[in-house]
PQR file of N, CA, C, O and H, with PARSE charges and radii, in Angstrom:
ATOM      1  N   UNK A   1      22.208  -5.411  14.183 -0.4000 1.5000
ATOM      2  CA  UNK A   1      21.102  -4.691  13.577 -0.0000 2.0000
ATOM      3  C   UNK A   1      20.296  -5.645  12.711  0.5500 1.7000
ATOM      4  O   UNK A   1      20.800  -6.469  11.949 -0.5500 1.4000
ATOM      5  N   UNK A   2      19.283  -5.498  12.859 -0.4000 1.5000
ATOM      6  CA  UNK A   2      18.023  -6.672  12.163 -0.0000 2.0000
ATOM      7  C   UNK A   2      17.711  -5.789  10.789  0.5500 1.7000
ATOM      8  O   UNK A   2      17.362  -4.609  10.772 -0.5500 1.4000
ATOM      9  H   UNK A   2      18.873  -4.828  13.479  0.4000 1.0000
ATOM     10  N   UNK A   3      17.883  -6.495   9.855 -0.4000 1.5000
ATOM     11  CA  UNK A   3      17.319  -6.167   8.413 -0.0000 2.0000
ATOM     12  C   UNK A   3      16.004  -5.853   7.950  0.5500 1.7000
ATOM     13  O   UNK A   3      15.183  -6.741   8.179 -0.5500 1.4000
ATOM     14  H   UNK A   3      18.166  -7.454   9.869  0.4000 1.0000
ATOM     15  N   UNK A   4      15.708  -5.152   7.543 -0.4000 1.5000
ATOM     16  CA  UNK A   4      14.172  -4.846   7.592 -0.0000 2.0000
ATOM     17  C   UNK A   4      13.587  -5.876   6.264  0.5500 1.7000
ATOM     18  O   UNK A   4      14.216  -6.316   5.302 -0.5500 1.4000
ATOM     19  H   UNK A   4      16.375  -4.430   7.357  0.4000 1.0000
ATOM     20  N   UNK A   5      12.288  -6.033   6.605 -0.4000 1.5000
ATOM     21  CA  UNK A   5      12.010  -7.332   5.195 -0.0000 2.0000
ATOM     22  C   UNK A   5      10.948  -6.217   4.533  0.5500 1.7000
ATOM     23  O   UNK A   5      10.362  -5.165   4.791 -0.5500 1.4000
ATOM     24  H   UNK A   5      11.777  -5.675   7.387  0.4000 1.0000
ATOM     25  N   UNK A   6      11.169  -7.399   3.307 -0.4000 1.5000
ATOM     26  CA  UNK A   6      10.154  -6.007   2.000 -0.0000 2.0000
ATOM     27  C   UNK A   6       8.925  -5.561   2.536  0.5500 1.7000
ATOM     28  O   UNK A   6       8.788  -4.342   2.644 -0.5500 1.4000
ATOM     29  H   UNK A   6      11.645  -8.253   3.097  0.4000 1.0000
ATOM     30  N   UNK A   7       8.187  -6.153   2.822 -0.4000 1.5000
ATOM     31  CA  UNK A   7       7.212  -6.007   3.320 -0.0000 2.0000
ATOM     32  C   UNK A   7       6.846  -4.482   3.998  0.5500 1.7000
ATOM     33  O   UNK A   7       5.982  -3.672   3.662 -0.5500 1.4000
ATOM     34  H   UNK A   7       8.298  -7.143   2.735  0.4000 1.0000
ATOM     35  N   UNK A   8       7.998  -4.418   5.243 -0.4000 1.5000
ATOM     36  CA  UNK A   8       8.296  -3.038   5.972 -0.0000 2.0000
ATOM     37  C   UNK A   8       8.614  -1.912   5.296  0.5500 1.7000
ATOM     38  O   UNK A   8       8.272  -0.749   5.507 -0.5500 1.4000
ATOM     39  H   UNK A   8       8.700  -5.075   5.517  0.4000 1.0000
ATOM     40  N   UNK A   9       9.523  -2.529   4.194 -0.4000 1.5000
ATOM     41  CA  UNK A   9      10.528  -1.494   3.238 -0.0000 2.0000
ATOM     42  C   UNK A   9       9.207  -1.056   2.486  0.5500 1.7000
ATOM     43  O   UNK A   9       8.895   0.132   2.400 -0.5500 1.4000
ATOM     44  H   UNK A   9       9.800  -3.474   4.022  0.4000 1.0000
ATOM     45  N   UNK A  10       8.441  -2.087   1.941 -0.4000 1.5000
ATOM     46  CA  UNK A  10       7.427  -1.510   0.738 -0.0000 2.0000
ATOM     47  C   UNK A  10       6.380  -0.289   1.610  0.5500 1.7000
ATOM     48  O   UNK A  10       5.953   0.732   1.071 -0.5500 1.4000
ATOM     49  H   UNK A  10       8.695  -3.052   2.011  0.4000 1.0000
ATOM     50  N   UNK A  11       6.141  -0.654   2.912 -0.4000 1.5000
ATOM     51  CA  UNK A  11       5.041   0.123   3.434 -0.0000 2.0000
ATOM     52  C   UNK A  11       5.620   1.547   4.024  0.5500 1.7000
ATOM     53  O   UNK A  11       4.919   2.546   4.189 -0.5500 1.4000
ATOM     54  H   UNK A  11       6.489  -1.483   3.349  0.4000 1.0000
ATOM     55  N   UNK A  12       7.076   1.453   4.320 -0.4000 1.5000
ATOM     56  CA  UNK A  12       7.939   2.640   4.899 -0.0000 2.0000
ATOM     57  C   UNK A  12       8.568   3.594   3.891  0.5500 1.7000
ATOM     58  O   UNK A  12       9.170   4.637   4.145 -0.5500 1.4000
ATOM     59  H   UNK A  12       7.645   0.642   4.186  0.4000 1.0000
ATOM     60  N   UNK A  13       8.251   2.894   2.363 -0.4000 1.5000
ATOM     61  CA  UNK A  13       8.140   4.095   1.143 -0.0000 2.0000
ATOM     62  C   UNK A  13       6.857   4.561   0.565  0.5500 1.7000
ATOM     63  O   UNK A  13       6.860   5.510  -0.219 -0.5500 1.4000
ATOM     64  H   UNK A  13       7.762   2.046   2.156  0.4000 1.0000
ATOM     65  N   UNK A  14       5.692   3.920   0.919 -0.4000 1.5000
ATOM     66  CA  UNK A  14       4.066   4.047   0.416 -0.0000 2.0000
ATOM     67  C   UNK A  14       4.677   5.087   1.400  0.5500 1.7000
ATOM     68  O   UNK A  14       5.433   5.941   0.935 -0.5500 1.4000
ATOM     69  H   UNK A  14       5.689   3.148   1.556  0.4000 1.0000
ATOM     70  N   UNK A  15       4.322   5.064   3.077 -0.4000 1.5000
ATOM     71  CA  UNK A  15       3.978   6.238   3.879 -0.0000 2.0000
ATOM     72  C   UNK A  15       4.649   7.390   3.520  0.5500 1.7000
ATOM     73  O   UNK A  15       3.954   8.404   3.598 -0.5500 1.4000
ATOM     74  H   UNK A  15       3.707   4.371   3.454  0.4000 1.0000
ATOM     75  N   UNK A  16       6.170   7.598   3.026 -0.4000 1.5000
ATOM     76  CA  UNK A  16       6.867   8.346   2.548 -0.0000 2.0000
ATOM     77  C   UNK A  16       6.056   9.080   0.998  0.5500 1.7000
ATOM     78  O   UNK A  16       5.649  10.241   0.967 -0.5500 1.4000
ATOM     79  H   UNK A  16       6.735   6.775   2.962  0.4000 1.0000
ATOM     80  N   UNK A  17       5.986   8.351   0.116 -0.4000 1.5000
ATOM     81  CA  UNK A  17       4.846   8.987  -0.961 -0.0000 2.0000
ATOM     82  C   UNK A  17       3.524   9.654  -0.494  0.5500 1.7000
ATOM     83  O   UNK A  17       3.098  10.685  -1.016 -0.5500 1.4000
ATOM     84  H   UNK A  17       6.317   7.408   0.142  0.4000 1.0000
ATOM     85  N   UNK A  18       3.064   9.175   0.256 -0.4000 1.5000
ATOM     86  CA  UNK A  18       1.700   9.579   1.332 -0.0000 2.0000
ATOM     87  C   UNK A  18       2.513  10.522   1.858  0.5500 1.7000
ATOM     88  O   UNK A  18       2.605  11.529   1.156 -0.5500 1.4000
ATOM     89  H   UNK A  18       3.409   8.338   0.680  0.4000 1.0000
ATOM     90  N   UNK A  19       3.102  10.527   2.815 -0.4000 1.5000
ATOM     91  CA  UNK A  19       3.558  12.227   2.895 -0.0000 2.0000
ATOM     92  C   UNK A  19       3.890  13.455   2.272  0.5500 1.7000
ATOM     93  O   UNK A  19       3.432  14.548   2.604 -0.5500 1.4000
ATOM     94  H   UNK A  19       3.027   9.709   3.386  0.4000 1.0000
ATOM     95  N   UNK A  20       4.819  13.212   1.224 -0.4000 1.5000
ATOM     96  CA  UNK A  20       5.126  14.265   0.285 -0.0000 2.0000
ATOM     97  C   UNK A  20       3.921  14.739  -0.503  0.5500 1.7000
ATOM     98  O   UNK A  20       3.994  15.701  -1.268 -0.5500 1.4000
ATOM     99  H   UNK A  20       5.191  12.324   0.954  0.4000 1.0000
ATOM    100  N   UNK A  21       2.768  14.019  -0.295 -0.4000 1.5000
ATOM    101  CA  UNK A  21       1.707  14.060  -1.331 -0.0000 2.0000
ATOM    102  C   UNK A  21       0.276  14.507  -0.625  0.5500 1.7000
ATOM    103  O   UNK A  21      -0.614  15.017  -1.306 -0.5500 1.4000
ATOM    104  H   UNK A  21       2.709  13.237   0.327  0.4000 1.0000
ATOM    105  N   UNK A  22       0.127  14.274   0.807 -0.4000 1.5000
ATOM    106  CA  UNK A  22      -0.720  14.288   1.295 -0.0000 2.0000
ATOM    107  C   UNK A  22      -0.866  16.035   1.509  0.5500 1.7000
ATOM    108  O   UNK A  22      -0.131  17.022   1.513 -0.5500 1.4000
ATOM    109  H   UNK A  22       0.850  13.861   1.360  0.4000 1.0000
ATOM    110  N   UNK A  23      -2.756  15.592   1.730 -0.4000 1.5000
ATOM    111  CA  UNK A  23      -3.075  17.542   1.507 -0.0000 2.0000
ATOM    112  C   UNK A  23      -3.839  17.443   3.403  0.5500 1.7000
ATOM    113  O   UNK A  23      -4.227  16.536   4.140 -0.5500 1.4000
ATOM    114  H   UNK A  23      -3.353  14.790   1.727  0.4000 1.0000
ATOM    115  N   UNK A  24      -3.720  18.906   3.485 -0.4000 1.5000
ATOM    116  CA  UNK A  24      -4.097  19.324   4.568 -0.0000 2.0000
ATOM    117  C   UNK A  24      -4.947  18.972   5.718  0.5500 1.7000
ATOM    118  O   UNK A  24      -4.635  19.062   6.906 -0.5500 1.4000
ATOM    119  H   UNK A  24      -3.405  19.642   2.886  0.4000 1.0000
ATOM    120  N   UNK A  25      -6.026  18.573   5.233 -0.4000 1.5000
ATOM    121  CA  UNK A  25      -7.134  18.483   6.343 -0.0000 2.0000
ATOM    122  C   UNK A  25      -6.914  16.407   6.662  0.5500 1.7000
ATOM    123  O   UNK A  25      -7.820  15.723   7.138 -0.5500 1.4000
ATOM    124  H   UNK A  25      -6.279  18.501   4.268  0.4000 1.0000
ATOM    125  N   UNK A  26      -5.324  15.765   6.184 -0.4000 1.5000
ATOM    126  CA  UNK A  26      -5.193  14.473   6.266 -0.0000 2.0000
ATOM    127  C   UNK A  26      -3.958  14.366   6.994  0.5500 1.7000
ATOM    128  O   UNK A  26      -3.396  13.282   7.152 -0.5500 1.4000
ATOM    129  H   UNK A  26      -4.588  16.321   5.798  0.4000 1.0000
ATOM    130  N   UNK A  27      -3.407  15.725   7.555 -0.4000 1.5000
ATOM    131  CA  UNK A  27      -2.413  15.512   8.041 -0.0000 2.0000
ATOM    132  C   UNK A  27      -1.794  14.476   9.330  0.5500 1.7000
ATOM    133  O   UNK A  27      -0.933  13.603   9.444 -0.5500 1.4000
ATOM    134  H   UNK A  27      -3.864  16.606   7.427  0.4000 1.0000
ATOM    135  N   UNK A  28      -3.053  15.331  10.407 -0.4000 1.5000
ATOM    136  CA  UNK A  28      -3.192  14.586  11.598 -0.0000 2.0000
ATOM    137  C   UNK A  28      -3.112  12.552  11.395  0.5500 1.7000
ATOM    138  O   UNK A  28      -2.402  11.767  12.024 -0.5500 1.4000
ATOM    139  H   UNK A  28      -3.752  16.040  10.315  0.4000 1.0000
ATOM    140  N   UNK A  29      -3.908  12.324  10.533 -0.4000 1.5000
ATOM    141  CA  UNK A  29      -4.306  10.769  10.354 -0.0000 2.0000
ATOM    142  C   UNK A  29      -3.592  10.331   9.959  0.5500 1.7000
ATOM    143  O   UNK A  29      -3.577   9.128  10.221 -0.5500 1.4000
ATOM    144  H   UNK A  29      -4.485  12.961  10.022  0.4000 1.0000
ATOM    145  N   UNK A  30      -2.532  10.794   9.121 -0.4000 1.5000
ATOM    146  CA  UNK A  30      -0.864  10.315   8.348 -0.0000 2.0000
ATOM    147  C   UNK A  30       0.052  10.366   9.356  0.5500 1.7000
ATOM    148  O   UNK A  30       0.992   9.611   9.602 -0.5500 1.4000
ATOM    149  H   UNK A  30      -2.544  11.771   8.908  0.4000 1.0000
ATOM    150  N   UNK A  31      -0.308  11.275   9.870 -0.4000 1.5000
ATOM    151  CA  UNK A  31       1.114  11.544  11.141 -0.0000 2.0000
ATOM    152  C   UNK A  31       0.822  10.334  12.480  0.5500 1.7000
ATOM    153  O   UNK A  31       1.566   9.981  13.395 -0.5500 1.4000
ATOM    154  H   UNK A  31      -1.073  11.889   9.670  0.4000 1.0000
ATOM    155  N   UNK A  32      -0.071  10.067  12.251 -0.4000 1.5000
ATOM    156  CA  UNK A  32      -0.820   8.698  13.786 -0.0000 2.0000
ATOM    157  C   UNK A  32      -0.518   7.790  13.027  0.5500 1.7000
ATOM    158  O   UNK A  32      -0.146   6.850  13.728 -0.5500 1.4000
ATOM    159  H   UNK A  32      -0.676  10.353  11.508  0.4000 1.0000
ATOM    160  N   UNK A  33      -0.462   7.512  11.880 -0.4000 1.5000
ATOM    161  CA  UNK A  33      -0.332   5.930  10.844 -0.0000 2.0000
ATOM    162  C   UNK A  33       1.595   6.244  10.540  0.5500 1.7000
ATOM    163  O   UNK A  33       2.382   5.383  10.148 -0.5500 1.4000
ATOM    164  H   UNK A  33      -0.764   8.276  11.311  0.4000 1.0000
ATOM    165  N   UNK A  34       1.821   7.216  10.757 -0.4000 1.5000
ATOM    166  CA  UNK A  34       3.608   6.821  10.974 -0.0000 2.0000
ATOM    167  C   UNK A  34       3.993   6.837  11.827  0.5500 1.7000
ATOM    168  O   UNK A  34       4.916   6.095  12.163 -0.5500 1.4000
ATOM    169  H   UNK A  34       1.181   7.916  11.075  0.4000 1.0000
ATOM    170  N   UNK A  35       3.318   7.915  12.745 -0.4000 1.5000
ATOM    171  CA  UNK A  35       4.226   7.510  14.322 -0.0000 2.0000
ATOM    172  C   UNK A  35       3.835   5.399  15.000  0.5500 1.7000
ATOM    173  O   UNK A  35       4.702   4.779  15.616 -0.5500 1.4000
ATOM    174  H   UNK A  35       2.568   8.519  12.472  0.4000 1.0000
ATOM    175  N   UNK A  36       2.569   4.834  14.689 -0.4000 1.5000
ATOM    176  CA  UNK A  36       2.350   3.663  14.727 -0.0000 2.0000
ATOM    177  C   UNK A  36       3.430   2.917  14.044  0.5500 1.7000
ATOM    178  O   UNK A  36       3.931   1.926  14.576 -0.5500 1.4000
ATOM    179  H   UNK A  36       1.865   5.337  14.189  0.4000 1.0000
ATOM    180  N   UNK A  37       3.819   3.368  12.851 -0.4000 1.5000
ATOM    181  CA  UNK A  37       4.645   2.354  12.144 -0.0000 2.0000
ATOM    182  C   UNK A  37       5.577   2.481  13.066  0.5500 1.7000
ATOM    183  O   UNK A  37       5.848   1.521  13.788 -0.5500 1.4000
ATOM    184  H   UNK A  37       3.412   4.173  12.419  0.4000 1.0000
ATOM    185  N   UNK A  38       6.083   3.430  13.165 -0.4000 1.5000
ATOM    186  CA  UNK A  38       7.512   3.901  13.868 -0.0000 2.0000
ATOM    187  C   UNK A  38       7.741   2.613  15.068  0.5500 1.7000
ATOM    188  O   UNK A  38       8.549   1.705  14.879 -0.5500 1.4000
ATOM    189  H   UNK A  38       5.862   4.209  12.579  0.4000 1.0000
ATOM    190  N   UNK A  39       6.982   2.709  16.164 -0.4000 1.5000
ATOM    191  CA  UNK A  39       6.545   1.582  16.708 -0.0000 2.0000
ATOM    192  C   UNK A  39       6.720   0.722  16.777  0.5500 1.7000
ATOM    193  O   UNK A  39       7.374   0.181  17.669 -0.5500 1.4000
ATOM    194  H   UNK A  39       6.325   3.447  16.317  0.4000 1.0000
ATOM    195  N   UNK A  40       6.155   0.173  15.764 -0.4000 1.5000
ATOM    196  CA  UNK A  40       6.137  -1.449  15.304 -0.0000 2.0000
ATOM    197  C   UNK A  40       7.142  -2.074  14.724  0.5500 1.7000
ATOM    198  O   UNK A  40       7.323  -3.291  14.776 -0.5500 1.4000
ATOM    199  H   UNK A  40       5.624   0.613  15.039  0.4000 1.0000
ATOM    200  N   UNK A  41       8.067  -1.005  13.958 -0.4000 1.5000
ATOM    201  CA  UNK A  41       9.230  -0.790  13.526 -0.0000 2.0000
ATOM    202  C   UNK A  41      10.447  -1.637  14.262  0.5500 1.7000
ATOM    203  O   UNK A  41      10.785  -1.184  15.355 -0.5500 1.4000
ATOM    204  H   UNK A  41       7.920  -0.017  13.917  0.4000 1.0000
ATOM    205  N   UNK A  42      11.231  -2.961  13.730 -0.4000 1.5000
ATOM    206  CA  UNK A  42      11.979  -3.400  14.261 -0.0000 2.0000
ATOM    207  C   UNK A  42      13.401  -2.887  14.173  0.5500 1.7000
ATOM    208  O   UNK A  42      14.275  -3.282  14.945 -0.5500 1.4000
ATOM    209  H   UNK A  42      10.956  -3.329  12.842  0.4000 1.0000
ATOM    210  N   UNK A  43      13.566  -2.203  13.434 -0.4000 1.5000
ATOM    211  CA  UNK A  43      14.942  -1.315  13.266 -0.0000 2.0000
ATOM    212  C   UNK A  43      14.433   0.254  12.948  0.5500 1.7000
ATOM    213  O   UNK A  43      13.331   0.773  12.769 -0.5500 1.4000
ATOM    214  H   UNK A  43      12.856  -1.882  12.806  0.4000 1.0000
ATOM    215  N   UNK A  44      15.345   0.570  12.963 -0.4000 1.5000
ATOM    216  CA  UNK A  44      15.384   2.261  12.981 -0.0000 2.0000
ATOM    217  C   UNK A  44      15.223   2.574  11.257  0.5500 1.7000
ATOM    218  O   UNK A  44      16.105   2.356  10.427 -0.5500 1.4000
ATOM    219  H   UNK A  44      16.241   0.148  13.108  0.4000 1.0000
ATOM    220  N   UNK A  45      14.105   3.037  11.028 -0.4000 1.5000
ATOM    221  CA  UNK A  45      13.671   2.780   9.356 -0.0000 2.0000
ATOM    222  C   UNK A  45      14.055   4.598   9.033  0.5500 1.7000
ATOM    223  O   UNK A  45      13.146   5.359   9.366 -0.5500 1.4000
ATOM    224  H   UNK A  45      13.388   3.214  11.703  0.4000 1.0000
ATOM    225  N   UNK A  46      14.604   4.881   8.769 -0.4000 1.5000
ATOM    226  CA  UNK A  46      14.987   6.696   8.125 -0.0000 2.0000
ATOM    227  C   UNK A  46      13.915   6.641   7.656  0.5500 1.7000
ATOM    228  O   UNK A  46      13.092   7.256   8.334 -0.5500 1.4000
ATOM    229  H   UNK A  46      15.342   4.263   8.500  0.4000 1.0000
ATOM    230  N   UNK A  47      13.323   5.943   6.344 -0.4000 1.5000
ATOM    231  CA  UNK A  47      12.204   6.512   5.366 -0.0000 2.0000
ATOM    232  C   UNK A  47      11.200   7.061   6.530  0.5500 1.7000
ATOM    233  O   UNK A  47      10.869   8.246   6.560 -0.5500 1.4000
ATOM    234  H   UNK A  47      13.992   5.444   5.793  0.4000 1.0000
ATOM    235  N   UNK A  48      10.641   5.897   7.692 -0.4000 1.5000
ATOM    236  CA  UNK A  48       9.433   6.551   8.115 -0.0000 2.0000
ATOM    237  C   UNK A  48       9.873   7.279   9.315  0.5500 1.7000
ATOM    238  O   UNK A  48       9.055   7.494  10.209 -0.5500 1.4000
ATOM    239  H   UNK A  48      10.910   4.935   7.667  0.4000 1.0000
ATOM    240  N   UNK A  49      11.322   7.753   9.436 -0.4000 1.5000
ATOM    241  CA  UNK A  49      11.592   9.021  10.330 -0.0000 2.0000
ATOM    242  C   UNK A  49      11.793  10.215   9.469  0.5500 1.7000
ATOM    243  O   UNK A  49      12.010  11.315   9.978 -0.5500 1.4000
ATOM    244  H   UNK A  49      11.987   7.579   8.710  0.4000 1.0000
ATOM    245  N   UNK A  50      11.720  10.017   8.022 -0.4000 1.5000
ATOM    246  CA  UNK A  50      11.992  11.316   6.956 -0.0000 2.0000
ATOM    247  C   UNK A  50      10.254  11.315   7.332  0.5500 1.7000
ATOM    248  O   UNK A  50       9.796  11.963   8.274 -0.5500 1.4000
ATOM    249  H   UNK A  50      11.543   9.124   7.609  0.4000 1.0000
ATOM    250  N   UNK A  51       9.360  10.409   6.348 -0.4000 1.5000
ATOM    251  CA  UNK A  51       7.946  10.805   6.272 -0.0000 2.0000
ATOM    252  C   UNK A  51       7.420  11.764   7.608  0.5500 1.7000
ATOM    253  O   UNK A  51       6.902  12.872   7.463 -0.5500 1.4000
ATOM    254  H   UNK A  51       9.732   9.882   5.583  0.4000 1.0000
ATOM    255  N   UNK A  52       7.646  11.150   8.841 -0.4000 1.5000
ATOM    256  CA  UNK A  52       7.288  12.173  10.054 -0.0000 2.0000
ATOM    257  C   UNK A  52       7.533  13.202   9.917  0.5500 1.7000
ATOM    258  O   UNK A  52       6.718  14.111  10.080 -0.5500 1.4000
ATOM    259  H   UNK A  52       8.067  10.250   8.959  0.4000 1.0000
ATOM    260  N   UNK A  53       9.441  13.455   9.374 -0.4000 1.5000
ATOM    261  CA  UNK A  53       9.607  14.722   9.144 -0.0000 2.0000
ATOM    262  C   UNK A  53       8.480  16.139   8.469  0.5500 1.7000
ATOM    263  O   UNK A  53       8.127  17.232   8.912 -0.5500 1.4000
ATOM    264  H   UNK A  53      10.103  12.717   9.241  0.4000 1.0000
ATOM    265  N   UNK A  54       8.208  15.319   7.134 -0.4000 1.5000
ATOM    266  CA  UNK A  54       7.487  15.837   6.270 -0.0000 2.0000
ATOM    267  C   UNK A  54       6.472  16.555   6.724  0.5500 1.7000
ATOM    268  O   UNK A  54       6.299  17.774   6.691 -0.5500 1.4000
ATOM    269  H   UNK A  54       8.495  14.431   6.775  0.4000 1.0000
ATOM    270  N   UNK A  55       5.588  15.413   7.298 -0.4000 1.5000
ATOM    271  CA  UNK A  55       4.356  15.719   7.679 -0.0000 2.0000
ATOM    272  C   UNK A  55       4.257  17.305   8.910  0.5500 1.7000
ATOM    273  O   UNK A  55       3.650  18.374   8.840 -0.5500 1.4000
ATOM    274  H   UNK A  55       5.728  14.423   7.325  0.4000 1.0000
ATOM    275  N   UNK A  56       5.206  16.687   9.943 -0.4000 1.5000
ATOM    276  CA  UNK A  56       5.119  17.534  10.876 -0.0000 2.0000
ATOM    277  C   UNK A  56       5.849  19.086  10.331  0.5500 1.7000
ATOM    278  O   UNK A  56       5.538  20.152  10.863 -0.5500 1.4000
ATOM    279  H   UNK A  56       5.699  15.819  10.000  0.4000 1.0000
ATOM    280  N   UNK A  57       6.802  18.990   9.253 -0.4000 1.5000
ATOM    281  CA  UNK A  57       6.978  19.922   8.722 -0.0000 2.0000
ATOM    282  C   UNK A  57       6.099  21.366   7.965  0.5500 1.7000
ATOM    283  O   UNK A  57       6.055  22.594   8.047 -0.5500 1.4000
ATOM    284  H   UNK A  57       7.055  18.125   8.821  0.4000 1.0000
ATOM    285  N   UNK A  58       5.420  20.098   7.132 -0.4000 1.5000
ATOM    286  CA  UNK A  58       3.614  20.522   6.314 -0.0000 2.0000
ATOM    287  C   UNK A  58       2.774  21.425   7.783  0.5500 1.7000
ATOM    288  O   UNK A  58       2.245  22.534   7.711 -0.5500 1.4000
ATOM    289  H   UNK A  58       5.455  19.101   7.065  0.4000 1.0000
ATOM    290  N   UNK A  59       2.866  20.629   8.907 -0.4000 1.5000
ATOM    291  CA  UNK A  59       1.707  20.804   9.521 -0.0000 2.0000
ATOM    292  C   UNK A  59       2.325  22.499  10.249  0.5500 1.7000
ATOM    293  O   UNK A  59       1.560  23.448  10.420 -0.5500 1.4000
ATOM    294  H   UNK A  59       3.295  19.728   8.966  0.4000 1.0000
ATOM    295  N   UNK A  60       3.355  22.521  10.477 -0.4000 1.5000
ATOM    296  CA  UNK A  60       3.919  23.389  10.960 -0.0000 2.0000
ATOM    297  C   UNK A  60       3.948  24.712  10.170  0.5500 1.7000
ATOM    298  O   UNK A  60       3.420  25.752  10.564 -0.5500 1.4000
ATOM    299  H   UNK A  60       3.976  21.750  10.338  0.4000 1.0000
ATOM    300  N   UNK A  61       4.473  24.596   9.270 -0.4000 1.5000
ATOM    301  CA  UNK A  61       4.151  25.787   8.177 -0.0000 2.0000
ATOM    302  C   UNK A  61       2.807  26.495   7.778  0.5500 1.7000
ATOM    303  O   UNK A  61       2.548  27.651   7.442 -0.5500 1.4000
ATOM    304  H   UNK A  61       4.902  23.752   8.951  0.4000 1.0000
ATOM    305  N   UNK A  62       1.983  25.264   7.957 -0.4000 1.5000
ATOM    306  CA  UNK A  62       0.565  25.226   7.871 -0.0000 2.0000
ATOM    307  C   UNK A  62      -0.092  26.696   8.745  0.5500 1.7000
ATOM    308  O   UNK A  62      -0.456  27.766   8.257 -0.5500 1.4000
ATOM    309  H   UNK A  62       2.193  24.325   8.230  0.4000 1.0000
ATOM    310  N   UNK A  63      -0.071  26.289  10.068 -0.4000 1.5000
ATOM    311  CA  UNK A  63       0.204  26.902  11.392 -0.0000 2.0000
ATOM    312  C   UNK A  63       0.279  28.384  10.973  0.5500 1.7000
ATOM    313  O   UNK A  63      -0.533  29.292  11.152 -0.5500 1.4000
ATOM    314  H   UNK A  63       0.224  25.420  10.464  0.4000 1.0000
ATOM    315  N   UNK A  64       1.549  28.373  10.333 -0.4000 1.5000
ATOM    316  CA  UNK A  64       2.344  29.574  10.731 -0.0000 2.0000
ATOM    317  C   UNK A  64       1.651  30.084   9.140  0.5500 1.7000
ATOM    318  O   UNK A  64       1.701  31.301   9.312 -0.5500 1.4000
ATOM    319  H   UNK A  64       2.209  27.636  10.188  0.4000 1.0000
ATOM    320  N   UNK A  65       1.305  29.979   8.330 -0.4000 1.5000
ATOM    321  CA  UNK A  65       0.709  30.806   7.230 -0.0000 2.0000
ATOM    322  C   UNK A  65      -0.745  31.208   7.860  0.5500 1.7000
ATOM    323  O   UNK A  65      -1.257  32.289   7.569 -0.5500 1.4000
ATOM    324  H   UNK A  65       1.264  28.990   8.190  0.4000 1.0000
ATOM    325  N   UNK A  66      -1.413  30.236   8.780 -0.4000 1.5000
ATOM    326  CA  UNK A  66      -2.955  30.764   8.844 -0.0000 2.0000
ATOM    327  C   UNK A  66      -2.944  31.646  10.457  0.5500 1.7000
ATOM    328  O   UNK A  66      -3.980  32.031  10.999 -0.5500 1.4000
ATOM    329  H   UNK A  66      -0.998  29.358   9.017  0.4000 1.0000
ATOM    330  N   UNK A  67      -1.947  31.786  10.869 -0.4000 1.5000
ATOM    331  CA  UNK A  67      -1.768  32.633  12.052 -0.0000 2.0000
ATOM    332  C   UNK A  67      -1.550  33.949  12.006  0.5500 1.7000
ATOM    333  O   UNK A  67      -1.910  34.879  12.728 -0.5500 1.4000
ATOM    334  H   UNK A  67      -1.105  31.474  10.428  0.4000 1.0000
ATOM    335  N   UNK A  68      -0.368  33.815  10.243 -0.4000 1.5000
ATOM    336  CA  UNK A  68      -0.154  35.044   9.499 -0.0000 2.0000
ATOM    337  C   UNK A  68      -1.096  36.137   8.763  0.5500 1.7000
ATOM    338  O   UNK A  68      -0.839  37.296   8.440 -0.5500 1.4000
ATOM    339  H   UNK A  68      -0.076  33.059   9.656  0.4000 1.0000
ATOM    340  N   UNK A  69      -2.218  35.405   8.618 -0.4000 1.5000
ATOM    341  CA  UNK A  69      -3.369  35.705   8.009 -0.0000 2.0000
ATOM    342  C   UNK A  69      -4.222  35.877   8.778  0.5500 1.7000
ATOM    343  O   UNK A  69      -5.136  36.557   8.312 -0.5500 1.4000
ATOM    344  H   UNK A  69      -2.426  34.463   8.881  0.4000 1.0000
ATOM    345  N   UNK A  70      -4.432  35.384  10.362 -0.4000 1.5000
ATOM    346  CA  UNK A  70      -5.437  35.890  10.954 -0.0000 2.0000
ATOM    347  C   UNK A  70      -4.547  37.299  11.765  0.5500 1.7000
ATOM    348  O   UNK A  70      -5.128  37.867  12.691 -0.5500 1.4000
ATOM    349  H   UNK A  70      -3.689  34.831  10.741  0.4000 1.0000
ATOM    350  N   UNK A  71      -3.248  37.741  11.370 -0.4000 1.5000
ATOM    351  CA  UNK A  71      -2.770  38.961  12.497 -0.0000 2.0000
ATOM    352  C   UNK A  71      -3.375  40.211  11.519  0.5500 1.7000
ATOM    353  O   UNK A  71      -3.387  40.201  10.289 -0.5500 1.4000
ATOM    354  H   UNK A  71      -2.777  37.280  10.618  0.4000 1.0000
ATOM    355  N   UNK A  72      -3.756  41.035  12.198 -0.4000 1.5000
ATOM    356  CA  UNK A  72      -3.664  42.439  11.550 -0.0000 2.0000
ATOM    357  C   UNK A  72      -2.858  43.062  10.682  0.5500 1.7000
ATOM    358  O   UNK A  72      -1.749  42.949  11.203 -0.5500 1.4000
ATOM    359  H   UNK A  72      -3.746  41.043  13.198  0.4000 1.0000
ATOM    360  N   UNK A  73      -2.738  43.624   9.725 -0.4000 1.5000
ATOM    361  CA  UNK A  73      -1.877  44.707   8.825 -0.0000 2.0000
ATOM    362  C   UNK A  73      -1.666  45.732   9.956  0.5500 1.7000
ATOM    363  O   UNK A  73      -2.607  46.044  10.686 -0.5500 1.4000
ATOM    364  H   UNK A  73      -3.640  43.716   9.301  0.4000 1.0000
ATOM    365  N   UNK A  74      -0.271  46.327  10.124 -0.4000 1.5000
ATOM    366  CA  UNK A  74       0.457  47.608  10.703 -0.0000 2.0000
ATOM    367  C   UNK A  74      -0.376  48.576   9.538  0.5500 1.7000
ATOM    368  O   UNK A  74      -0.192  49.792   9.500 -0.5500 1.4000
ATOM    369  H   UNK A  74       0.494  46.074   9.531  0.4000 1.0000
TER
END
C-alpha cells in the first residue's frame, strides 16, 4: 500500500470541510471535484470516500424534502 503524501492528505481534508459545509445549489460541482480526486487518488483515501458520502447524502435528502413538498396534503 502506497502512503499518501501531504499534499493529497491536505486536499482530501479541504474537500471533506467543503462537504460538510457546502450549501445546495454547489452540490453537483463538489461531488465532480471529489469523484476526480477519487481518481487521481493513488491509494484508497476514506476522507474523500467519507466527503462523497456527504455530499451524495445532502443531495439525496435534498430530493426527498422538495418532492415532499411538491405532493399534495390527504
Amino acid at each position: 500500500m502506497t502512503s499518501q503524501n501531504p499534499e493529497e492528505m491536505n486536499k482530501s481534508e479541504e474537500l471533506l470541510r467543503r462537504a460538510r459545509e457546502c450549501k445546495g445549489k454547489n452540490f453537483k460541482k463538489l461531488l465532480k471535484e471529489i469523484e476526480n480526486a477519487i481518481e487521481k487518488s493513488k491509494v484508497n483515501d476514506e476522507k474523500l470516500l467519507r466527503a462523497k458520502k456527504v455530499v451524495t447524502a445532502r443531495i439525496s435528502s435534498r430530493r426527498t424534502k422538495e418532492k415532499e413538498m411538491m405532493e399534495p396534503e390527504s
